[in-house]
C-alpha positions as CSV (number, residue, x, y, z in Angstrom):
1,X,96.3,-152.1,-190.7
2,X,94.8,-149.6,-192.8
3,X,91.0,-148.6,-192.6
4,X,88.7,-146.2,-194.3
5,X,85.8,-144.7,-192.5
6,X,82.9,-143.2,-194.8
7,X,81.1,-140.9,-192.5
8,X,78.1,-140.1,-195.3
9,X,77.6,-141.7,-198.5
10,X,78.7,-139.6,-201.5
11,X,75.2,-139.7,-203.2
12,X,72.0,-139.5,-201.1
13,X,68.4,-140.4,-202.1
14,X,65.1,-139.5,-200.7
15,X,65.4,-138.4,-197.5
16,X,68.7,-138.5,-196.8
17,X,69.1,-142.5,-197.4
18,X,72.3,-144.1,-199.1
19,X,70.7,-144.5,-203.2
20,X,71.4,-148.3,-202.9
21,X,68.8,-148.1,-200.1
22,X,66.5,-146.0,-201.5
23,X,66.7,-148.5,-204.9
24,X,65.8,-151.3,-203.0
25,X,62.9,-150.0,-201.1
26,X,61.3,-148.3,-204.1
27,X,61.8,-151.9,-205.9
28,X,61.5,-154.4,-203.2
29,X,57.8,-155.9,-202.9
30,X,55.7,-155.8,-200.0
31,X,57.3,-155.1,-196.8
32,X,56.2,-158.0,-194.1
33,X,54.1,-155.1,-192.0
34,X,52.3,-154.7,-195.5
35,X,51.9,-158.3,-196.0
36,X,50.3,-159.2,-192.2
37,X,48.2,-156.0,-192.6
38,X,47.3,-157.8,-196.2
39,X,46.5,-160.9,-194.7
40,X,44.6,-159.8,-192.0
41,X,42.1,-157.7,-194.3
42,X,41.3,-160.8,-196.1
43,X,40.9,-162.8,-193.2
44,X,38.4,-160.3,-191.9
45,X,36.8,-159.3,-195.3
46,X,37.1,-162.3,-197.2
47,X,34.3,-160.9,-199.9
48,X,36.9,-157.9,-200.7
49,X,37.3,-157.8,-204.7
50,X,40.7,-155.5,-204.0
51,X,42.7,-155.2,-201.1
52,X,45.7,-152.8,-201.2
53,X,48.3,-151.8,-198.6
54,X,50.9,-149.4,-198.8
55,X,53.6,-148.3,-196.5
56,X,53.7,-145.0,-197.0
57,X,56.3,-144.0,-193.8
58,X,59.4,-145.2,-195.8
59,X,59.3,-149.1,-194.5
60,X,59.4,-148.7,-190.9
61,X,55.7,-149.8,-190.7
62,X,54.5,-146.9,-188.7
63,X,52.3,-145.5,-191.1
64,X,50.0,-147.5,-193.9
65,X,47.5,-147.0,-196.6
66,X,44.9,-148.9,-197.2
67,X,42.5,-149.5,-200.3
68,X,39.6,-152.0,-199.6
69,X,36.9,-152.6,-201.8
70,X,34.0,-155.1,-200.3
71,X,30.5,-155.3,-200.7
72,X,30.7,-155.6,-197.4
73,X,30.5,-151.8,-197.1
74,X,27.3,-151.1,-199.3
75,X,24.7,-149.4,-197.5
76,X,27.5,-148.3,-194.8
77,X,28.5,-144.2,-194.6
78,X,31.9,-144.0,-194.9
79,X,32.7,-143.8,-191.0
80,X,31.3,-147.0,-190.7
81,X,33.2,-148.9,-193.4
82,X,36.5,-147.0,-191.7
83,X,35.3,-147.9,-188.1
84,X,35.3,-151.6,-189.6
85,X,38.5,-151.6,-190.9
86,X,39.8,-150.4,-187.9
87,X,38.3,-152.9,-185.8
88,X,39.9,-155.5,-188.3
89,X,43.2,-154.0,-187.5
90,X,42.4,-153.0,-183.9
91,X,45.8,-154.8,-182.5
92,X,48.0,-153.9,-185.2
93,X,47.0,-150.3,-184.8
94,X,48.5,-150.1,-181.7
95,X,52.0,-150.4,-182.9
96,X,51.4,-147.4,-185.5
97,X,50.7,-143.8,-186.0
98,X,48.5,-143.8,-188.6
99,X,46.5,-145.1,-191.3
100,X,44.8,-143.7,-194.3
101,X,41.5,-145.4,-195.1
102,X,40.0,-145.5,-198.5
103,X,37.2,-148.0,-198.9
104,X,35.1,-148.7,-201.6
105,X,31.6,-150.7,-203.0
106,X,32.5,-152.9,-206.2
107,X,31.0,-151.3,-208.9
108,X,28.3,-154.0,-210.9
């Protein structure tokens, strides 16, 4: 029997992962980490006009962004609206090593 063992990939993408790979996270929809995070923001802010989340650690889910727009967060200095947010994600934070935070009033 006759087998070939590649050790590393002939063509490498972003850091360091096989191209196939790389071409199906840069073109796959949301990862399931950004769709619980998702759901859980709307849950929790069901006024939000936009909710975006991005993970931006290369789809292991240890690191998001966030986008929130709520008029939930008029009147609120930005620590606050962040503080809410986290308390929205308060267990899911726990499994990760960070989050970036950008929240926003709708604009009338």
């Amino acid at each position: 029997m006759f087998t070939t063992t590649i050790k590393t990939p002939l063509l490498r993408g972003i850091r360091g992962l096989p191209l196939l790979h790389c071409a199906r996270w840069m073109f796959a929809s949301q990862t399931e980490g950004e769709r619980k995070v998702t759901q859980i923001l709307k849950e929790k802010f069901p006024g939000a006009t936009a909710v975006q989340v991005t993970d931006i650690s290369g789809g292991c889910g240890a690191m998001y962004e966030i986008r929130i727009e709520s008029e939930e967060f008029k009147e609120k200095r930005t620590v606050q609206q962040h503080q809410m947010v986290n308390q929205a994600l308060k267990e899911e934070i726990k499994g990760m090593h960070g989050l970036r935070i950008f929240t926003s009033v709708p604009k009338h």
